[in-house]
N, C-alpha and C positions, 0 to 999 in steps of 0.2 A: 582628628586634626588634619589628614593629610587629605579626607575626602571634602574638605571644605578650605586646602589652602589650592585641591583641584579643580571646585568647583568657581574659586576665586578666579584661576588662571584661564579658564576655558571661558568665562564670563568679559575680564580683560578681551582676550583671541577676537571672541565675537565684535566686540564694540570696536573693535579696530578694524576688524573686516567690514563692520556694516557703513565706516566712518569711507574704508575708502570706497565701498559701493557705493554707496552715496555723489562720492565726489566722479567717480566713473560714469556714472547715470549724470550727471550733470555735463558733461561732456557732451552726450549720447541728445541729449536734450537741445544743446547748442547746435548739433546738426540737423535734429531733423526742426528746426525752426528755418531752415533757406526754404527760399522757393521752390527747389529740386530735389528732396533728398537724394544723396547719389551713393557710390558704390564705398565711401567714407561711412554713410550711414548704415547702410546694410552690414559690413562689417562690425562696426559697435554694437550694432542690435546683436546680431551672432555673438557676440562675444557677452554680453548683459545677458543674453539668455542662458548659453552655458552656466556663465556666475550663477546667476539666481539657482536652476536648477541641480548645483552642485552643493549649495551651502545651504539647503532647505534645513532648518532644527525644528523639534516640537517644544513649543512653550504650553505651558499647560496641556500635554496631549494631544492637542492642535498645531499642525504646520500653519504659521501667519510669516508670510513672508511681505503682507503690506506698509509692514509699520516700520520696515526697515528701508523705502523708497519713499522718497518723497511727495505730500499727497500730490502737487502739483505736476507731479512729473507723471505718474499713476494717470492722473488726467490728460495729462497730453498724449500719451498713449492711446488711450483713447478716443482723442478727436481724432488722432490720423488714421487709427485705425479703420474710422467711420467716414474718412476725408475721400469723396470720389475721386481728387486727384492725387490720392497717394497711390503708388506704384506696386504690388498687386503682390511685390517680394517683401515689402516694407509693412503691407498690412498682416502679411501672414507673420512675420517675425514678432511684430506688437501684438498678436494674436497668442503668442505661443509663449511670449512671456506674461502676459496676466494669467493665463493658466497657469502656470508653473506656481502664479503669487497666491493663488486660491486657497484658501476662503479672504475676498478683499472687505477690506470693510469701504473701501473710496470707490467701489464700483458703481459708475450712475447709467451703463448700459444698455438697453431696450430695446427689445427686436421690433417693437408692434409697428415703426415706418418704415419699416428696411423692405425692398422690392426688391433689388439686387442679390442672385440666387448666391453669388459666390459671396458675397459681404455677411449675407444673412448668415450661411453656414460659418465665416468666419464667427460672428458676434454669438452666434449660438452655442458655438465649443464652447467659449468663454465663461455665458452663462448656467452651463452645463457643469462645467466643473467646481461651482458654487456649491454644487450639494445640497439646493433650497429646491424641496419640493415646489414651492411659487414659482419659481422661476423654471422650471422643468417643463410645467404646468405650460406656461404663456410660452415659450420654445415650442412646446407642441400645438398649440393651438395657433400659433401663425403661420409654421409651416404646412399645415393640413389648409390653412388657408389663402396661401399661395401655390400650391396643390390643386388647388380646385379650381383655379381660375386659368385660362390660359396664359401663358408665360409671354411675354416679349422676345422679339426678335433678337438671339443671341444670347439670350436667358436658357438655362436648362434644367432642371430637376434632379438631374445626378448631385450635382452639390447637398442636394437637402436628405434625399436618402440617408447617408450615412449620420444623418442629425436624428432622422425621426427614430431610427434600429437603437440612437440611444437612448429618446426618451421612452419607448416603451419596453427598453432593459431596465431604465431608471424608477420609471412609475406608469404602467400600462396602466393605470387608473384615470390617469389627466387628460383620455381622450375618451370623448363621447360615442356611443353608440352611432349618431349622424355622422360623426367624424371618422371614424371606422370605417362605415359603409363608403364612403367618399373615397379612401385611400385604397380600402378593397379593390372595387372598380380600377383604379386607375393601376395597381398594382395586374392583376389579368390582365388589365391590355398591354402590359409590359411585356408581359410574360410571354402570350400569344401572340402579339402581332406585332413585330418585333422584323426591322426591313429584311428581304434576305441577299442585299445587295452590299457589296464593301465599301465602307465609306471611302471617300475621297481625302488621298496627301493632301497638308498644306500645304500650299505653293511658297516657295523657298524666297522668293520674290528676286533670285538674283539676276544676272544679266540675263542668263541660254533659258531662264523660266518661260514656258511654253503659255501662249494666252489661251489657248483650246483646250477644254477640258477632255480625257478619256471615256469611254464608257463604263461605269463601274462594272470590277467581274463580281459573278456570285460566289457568294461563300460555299464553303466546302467541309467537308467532315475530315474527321482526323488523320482517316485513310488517305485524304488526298481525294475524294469521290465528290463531287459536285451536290451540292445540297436539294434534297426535290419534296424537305419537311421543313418544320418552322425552326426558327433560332433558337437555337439554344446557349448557354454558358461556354458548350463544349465545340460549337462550330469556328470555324477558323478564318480567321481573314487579316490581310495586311495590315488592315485601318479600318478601326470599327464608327458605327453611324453612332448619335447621341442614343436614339432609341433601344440600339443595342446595348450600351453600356448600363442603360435602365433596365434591360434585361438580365444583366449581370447580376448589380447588384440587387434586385429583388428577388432574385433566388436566393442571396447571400441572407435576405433576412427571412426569408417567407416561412422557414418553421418557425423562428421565433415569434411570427405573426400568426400563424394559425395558433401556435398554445396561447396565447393573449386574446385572440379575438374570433379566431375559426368556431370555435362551438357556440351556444345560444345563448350563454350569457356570458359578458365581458370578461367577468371572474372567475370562470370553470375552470380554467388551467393555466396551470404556474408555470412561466418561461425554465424554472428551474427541474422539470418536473423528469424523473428519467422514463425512458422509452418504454420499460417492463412496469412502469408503476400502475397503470390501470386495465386489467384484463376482465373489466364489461362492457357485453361485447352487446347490443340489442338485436332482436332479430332482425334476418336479410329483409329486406324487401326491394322493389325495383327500383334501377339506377334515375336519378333523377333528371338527371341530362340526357335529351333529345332533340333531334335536330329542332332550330328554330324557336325553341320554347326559351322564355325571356326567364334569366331567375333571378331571384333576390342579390347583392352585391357579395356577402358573405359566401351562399353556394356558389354563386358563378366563378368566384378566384377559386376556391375550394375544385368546382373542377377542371379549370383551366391550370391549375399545380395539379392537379394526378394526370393530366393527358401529356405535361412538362414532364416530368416523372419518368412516366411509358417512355416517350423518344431518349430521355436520359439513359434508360435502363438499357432501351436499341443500340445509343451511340456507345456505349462505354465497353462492349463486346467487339467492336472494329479494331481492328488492326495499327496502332496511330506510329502516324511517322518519324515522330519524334517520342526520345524520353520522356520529357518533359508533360508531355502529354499523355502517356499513361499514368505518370502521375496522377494528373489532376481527373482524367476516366473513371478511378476509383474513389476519389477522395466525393466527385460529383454524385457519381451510383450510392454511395454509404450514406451521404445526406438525404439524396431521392428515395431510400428504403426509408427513412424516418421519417419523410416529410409523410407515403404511403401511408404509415402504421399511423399518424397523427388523423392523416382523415378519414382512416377506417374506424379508428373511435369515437373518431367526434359525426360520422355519418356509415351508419353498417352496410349503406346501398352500394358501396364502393367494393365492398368484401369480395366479393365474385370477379368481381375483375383485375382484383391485385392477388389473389391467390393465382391466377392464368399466369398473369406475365411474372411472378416472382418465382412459380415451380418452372417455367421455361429459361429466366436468366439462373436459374440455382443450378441448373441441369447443366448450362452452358460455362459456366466461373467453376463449379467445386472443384474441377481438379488442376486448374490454376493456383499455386500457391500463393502467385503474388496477389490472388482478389483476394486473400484469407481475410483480409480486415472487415470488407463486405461480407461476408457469408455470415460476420456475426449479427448484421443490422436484420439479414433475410431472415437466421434463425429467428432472431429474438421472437420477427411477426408470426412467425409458423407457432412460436409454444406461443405468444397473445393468444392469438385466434384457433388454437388446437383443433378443437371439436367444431367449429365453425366450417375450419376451412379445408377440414376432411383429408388432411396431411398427416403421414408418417414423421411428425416433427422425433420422433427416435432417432429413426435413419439419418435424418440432416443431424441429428448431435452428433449420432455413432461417428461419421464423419470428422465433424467440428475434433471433437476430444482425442480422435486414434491418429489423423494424419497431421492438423495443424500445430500442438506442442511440438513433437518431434520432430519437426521438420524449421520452425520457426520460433523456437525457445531463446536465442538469442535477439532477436529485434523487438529490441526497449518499447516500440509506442504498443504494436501488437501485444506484448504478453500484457501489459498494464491495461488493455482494453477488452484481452480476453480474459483475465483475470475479474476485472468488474463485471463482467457479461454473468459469469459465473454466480459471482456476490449476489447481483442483483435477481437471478433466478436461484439461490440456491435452495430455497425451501420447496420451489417447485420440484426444481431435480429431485430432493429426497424423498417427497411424496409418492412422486410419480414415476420415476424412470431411477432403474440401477446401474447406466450406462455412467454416470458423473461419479458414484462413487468406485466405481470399477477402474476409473480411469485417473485415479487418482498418482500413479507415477510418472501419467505424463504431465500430469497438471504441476507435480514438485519439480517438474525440470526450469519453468518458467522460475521457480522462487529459486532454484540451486544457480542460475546463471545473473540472476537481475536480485540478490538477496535486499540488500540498503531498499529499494525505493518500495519494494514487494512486502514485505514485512507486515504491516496494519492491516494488508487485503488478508492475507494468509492467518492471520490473527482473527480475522473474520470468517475467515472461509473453513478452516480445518475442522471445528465443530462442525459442520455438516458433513466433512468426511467420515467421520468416526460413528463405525456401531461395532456389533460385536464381530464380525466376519472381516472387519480391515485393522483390525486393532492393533492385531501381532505385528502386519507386513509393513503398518504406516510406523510402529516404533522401532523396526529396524531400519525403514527410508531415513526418517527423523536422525537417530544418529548416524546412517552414513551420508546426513545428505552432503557435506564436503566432499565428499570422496566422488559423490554423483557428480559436480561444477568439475574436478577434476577429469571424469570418463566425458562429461559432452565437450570439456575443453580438448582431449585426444579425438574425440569423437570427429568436430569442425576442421582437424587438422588432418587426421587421416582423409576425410573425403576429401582434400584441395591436393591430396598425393597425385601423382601421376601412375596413373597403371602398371605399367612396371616396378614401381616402388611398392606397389600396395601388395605383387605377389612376388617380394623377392626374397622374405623371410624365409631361413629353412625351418621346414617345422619339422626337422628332428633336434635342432638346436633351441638349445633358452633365447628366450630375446631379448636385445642387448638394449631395449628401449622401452619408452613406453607405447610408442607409435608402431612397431613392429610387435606388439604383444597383442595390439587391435585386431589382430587376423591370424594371428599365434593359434594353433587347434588348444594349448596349454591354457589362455586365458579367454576364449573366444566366446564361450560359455558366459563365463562370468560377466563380462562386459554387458551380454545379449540381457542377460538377469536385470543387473545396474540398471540398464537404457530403456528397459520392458515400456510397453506401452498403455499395459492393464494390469489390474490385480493376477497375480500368478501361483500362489503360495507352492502348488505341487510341483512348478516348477526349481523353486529355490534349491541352485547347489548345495553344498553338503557344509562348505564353507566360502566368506570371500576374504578371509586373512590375505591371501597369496595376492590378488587383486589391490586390498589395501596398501600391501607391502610394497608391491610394483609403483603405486599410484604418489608414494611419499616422496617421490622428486619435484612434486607438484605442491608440496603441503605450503612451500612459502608464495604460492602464489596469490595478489591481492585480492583476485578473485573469490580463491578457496577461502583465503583466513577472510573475507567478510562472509561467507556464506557461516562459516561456522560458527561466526558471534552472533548468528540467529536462532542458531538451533535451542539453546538454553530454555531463551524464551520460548520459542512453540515447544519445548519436553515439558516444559511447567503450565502451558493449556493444557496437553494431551493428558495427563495423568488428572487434572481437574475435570475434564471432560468425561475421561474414562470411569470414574469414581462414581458418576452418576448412574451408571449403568448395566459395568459390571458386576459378573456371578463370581461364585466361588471359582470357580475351575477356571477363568478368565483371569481372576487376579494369582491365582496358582500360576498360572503362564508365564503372567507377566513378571513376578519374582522372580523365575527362575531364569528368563530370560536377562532381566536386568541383571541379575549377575555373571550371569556367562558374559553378558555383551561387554561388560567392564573392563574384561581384558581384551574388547575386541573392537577399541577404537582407532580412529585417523589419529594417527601421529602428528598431533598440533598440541604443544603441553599447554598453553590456556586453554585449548578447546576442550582435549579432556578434564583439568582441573575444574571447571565450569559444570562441564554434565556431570561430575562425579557429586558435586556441590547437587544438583538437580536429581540426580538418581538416590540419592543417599535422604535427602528429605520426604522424597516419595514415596520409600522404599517402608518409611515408618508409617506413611498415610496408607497404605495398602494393607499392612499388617495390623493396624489399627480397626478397617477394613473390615478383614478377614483374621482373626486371632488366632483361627484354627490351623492357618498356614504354617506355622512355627512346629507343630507337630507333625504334619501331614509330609512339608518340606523339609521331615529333620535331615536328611541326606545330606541335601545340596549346601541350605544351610550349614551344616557343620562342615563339610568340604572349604567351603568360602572362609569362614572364622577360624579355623582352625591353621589358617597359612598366614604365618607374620609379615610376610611378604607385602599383603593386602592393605594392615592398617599401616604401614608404611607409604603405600602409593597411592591407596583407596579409601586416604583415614575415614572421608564422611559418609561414604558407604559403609565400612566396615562399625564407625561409633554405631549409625544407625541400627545397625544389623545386632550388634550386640545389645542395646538397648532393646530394641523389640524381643531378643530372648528372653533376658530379667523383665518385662512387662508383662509377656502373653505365654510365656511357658510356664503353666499353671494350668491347674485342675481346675481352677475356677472358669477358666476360660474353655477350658476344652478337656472332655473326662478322660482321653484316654490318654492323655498325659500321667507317666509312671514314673517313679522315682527314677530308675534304671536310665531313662532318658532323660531326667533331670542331671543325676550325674555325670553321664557325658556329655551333656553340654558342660557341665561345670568343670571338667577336666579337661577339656579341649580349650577353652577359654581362660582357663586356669596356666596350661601351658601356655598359651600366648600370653598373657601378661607376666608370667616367670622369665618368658624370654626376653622381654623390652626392657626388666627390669634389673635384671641380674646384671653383678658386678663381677665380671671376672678379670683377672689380671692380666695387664698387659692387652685389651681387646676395647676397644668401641661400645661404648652405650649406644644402641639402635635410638634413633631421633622420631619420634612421635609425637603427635598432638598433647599436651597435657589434659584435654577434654576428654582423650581417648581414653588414657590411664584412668582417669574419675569414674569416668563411663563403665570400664571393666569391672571396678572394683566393686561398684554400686549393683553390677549387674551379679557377680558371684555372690555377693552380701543375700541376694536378693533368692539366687536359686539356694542357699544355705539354709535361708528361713522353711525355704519350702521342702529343705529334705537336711534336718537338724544334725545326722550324723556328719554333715559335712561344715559343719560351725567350728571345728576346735581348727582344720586347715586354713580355710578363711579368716581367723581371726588371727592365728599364726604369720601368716602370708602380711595382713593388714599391717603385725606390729612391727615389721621389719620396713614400713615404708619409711621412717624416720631414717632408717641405717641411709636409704637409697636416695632421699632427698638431699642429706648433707655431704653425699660422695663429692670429690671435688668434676669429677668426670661429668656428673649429672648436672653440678651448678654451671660447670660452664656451657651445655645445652640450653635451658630452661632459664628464665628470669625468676627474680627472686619472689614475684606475685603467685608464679604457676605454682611455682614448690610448695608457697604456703596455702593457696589452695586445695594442691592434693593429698596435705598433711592433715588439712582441716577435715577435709573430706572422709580419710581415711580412722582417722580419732571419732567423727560421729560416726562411722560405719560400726567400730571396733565394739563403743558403749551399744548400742542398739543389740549388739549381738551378743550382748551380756545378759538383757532381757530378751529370750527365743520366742516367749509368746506374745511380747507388743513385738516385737519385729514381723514376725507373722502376721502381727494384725495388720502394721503398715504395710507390709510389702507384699501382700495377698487379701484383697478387699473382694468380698464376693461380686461376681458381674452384675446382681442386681441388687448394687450398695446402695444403703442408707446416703440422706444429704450428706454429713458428719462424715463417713468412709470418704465418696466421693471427694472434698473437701481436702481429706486427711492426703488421699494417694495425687491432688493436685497441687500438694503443696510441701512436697517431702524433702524438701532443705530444711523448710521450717522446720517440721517433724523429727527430724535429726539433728536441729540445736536443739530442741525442746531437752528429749532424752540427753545430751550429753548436761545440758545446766543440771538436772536432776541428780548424775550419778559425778559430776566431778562441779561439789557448790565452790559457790566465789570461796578467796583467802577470807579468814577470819571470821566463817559463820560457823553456827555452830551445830554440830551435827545432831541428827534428827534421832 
């Protein structure tokens, strides 16, 4: 009712809004019908455009925002917008509201008489935003045909650029191979021959305007040095010529033009396509460009964008005078490395000359932190081309992996850019090189700083971290990696210390901070561990309790608490990961690590109620695993279970734990399981569930899980069968669970469901152990059981009403 008297109201909303749009557009209609539309009108449109693009709904999954204007008015929009004397601010406003209305059905638009570079590009957005391949189609094929023809005086082709980059984002198919070649050409000579003089200010026309024109200066490179090479994107000048600006934006699209059209056939390469997806490579042979030799339209852009490239890769090492401009040095050099790799695959002649200048700018940028963004595009080429290009592409990772996390784990676009660099080569890394998985704790500083956006790469990526040599040291990163967001958050802060601050701690005193403990000889160590920059294992301190402990002023920061509601999820890959692979002795480890580590979490009580939740399900997947562990581990095991402590804080670890004993401590499972060790478990387990249970006076009933108490009881039931002199305890133990249900102490802990479940539970335990040899047979099924067994020990609730209906029949049958 209330989702259909809201779907009433919001229905209402609309038609009231669409009634006064309507009446608003009719306004907006009145103005632009004068001879002049003037600065009346320009405001209305501004304001009808905002509207429209604020109130867009999906009706049927489709935004139609034409059926809420009027068709007439739709129309008139459209004449002015095509009207040569409508004013140039008014066509673009009527421009930018039929897009917004997109998909129209009242559109009767048509580029095919438009000559007008800037009208055309206006009428093209339009039909661009249609979303009709037809209509993509004939946009691209007029502009390629005003492309070819020389333009009119005043005319310029910058307008239609930004038209064509969309239709072959939209459908590089709609343009013919003739039509390619055409653009090609024209595209090179943008590129290349491109004035290298500064255009000329517009003349202001005011009174002191000078009728004598200056002589234009030359452009200049970033440094401020006088240009004596050809334009580029990156050359600098007051006031750029039209040709230049053709120059601009034809680098802006030119990779997305070579993956569309650079190789031999139209379709060979998807704009979508990443940098590392295609590593064949054909053999070298000689460059095809020579002075004077005429080439085909496809190679000639093809090497008029790699000799673009080289001067890009020249200017982006200068020294630039402004900010602003180093900026854009790198952002230029990181496209010019992809445009490189793009035509080194699509033409291998090129290979010898981009291994020259990429090992000379590699040499020149690596130990520039600020190029780190670049050095990934250089890598990438070096592992493409490996063996090709007769590079130590090692050395460029060992680099990439040991100085760039450390140093730049904090900057969001970086880590999300080296992070996918990663992704997309990481089966290579594994195959090939040990440096990626060695490198794995500087790699978890990008996910411990940036957790939220990092997560799905990291979920992709950690499976290739893990074999058996990282396993141990990535599941103690894994849980401490809060605690890691916390140390590079002291980390950032100590370095912006002032020198005197950083050595003024005494180090014969504790330190009173977290920031004076970064340099503390007490915690200097541990820190250096945390922050390590490669696998280390023989390095690891003895413990980092003392570290965590320091580090829990930091636990409520937003940082840490998002970091640590990712860990849950990657401990539940790791342990699926691990499962695949691990041996005995590996999953030995790893129990007994998981327990130790239990008590040796970040002080965040969701974080650890979380992993304890993660550890405790695992814990039974490993032991399931490994059956033999239960025996081999009885130590630590029994250490663990045998502290009430545990199933109080650790309940899902500890059910777990106790379940996997009543499962796999058995002879069947492993022979040298002895009654003797049967025993103590069952007396060690035994006392803990006496102590949660026990009523004594005047003192607190210990509060646990009621799953836990089940669990235990099932589990002592269990080792009882298997060593029968301990059946008359157990079943003693069992009949006083009634006394313990009905205490009032206990009722008021536990809901009235839990009690009668553990009542229930405890009355089929009780019968089962009345009969020692079906219990045995349930509760010890040989490891290589019949279907019937199998069946029997997956389904042992059932199995235990069965037994109790048998020994206690309904009221008023009659007995057998």
């Amino acid at each position: 009712m209330f989702t259909a008297a809201a779907e009433s109201f919001l229905r209402q909303a609309r038609e009231i809004q669409e009634e006064e749009l309507r009446r608003f557009a009719a306004r907006v209609s009145a103005l632009l019908q004068g001879p002049e539309p003037g600065p009346e009108a320009v405001d209305g449109l501004q304001r009808l455009h905002l509207t429209v693009a604020a109130t867009k709904y999906p009706r049927n999954g489709v935004y139609c925002d034409s059926c809420r204007l009027d068709g007439k008015f739709v129309e008139q929009l459209q004449t002015v917008l095509c009207s040569p004397k409508s004013p140039e601010q008014i066509q673009v406003l009527c421009a930018a509201i039929l897009r917004e209305m997109s998909p129209c059905n009242d559109l009767i638009l048509s580029c095919d008489e438009i000559q007008d570079t800037k009208l055309l590009s206006l009428v093209s957005s339009v039909l661009l935003a249609q979303g009709n391949k037809g209509e993509v189609a004939a946009v691209g094929q007029r502009v390629v045909q005003v492309l070819e023809r020389r333009l009119p005086e005043g005319q310029s082709a910058r307008f239609l650029l930004p038209v064509l980059a969309n239709v072959i984002s939209l459908s590089p198919e709609s343009l013919t191979e003739e039509q390619t070649n055409v653009v090609s050409k024209k595209l090179a000579d943008w590129l290349r021959y491109a004035s290298l003089q500064q255009g000329m200010a517009q003349p202001s026309g005011g009174f002191f305007s000078s009728p004598r024109t200056k002589q234009p200066a030359p452009i200049t490179e970033v440094d401020g040095a006088v240009a004596t090479n050809f334009f580029t994107v990156l050359s600098v000048a007051q006031h750029y010529t039209q040709d230049q600006w053709l120059n601009v934006q034809t680098f802006s699209m030119l990779r997305n033009w070579l993956l569309c059209y650079g190789g031999k056939e139209l379709d060979t390469f998807n704009p979508g396509a990443t940098a590392g997806g295609d590593r064949c490579v054909t053999a070298v042979v000689p460059a095809p460009a020579t002075s004077g030799q005429l080439l085909p339209p496809r190679e000639h852009l093809r090497d008029k964008a790699f000799e673009y490239c080289q001067r890009l890769a020249e200017q982006s090492t200068r020294r630039p005078l402004k900010k602003d401009d180093g900026d854009l040095q790198k952002a230029c050099l990181i496209e010019a490395v992809k445009i490189v790799d793009i035509i080194c695959k699509q033409d291998s002649s090129y290979m010898c000359r981009a291994v020259s200048f990429l090992k000379v700018l590699h040499s020149r940028i690596c130990g520039d932190a600020t190029y780190a963004r670049a050095l990934l595009p250089i890598a990438q080429f070096f592992l493409n081309y490996n063996k090709l290009a007769a590079v130590d592409s090692d050395a460029i990772c060992k680099h990439l992996f040991t100085d760039i996390p450390a140093q730049l784990f904090h900057n969001p676009s970086l880590a999300f850019e080296f992070v996918q660099f990663c992704k997309d080569n990481s089966q290579l890394f594994t195959d090939s090189s040990s440096i990626f998985r060695q490198s794995f704790p500087n790699l978890f500083k990008f996910l411990a700083w940036n957790s939220p956006p990092l997560i799905s790469e990291f979920v992709d990526l950690l499976p290739f971290l893990l074999d058996p040599g990282t396993t141990i040291e990535i599941f103690h990163l894994l849980l401490d990696l809060p605690c890691l967001t916390a140390a590079l958050d002291i980390q950032l802060r100590a370095a912006a210390l002032p020198a005197s601050e950083k050595a003024g701690a005494d180090p014969a005193g504790k330190p009173a901070t977290c920031l004076e403990a970064f340099h503390h000889p007490l915690y200097k160590s541990m820190f250096q561990y945390l922050l390590r920059s490669r696998s280390a294992p023989e390095d690891a301190p003895d413990s980092l309790v003392p570290l965590r402990q320091l580090l829990g002023s930091l636990a409520g920061s937003p940082r840490v608490v998002q970091c640590a509601e990712t860990v849950p999820v990657l401990l539940e890959l790791f342990f699926r990961v691990v499962a695949e692979f691990a041996d005995g002795s590996l999953i030995n480890q790893l129990v007994v690590l998981l327990l130790q580590r239990s008590d040796q979490l970040y002080e965040i009580p969701a974080f650890k109620e979380d992993v304890y939740r993660v550890l405790g399900s695992n814990l039974a997947m490993l032991c399931g695993l490994r059956p033999a562990l239960v025996v081999e581990l009885s130590t630590e095991i029994l250490e663990f279970s045998g502290a009430v402590s545990n199933i109080q804080s650790k309940e899902a670890i500890f059910t777990h734990m106790a379940w996997a004993i009543g499962e796999f401590l058995s002879v069947s499972h492993d022979k040298r399981c002895t009654v003797e060790q049967i025993t103590r478990f069952f007396e060690t387990l035994e006392a803990v569930l006496f102590e949660i249970t026990q009523l004594r006076p005047q003192a607190s009933t210990p509060s646990c899980a009621p799953r836990a108490i089940s669990v235990l009881m099932a589990t002592l039931t269990k080792l009882a069968a298997r060593s029968q002199d301990l059946i008359p305890r157990v079943s003693m133990f069992l009949s006083k669970m009634r006394t313990f249900v009905q205490s009032p102490a206990v009722t008021s802990v536990y809901c009235e469901e839990d009690l009668e479940e553990i009542l229930i539970r405890a009355t089929e335990l009780m019968n089962l152990l009345k009969m020692p040899s079906v219990a045995q047979f349930v509760f010890t099924p040989p490891v290589a059981s019949t279907r019937f067994q199998r069946e029997v020990n997956d389904s042992l609730p059932l199995a235990l009403r069965m037994v109790t209906q048998l020994l206690e029949p309904a009221p008023g049958s009659m007995p057998v």
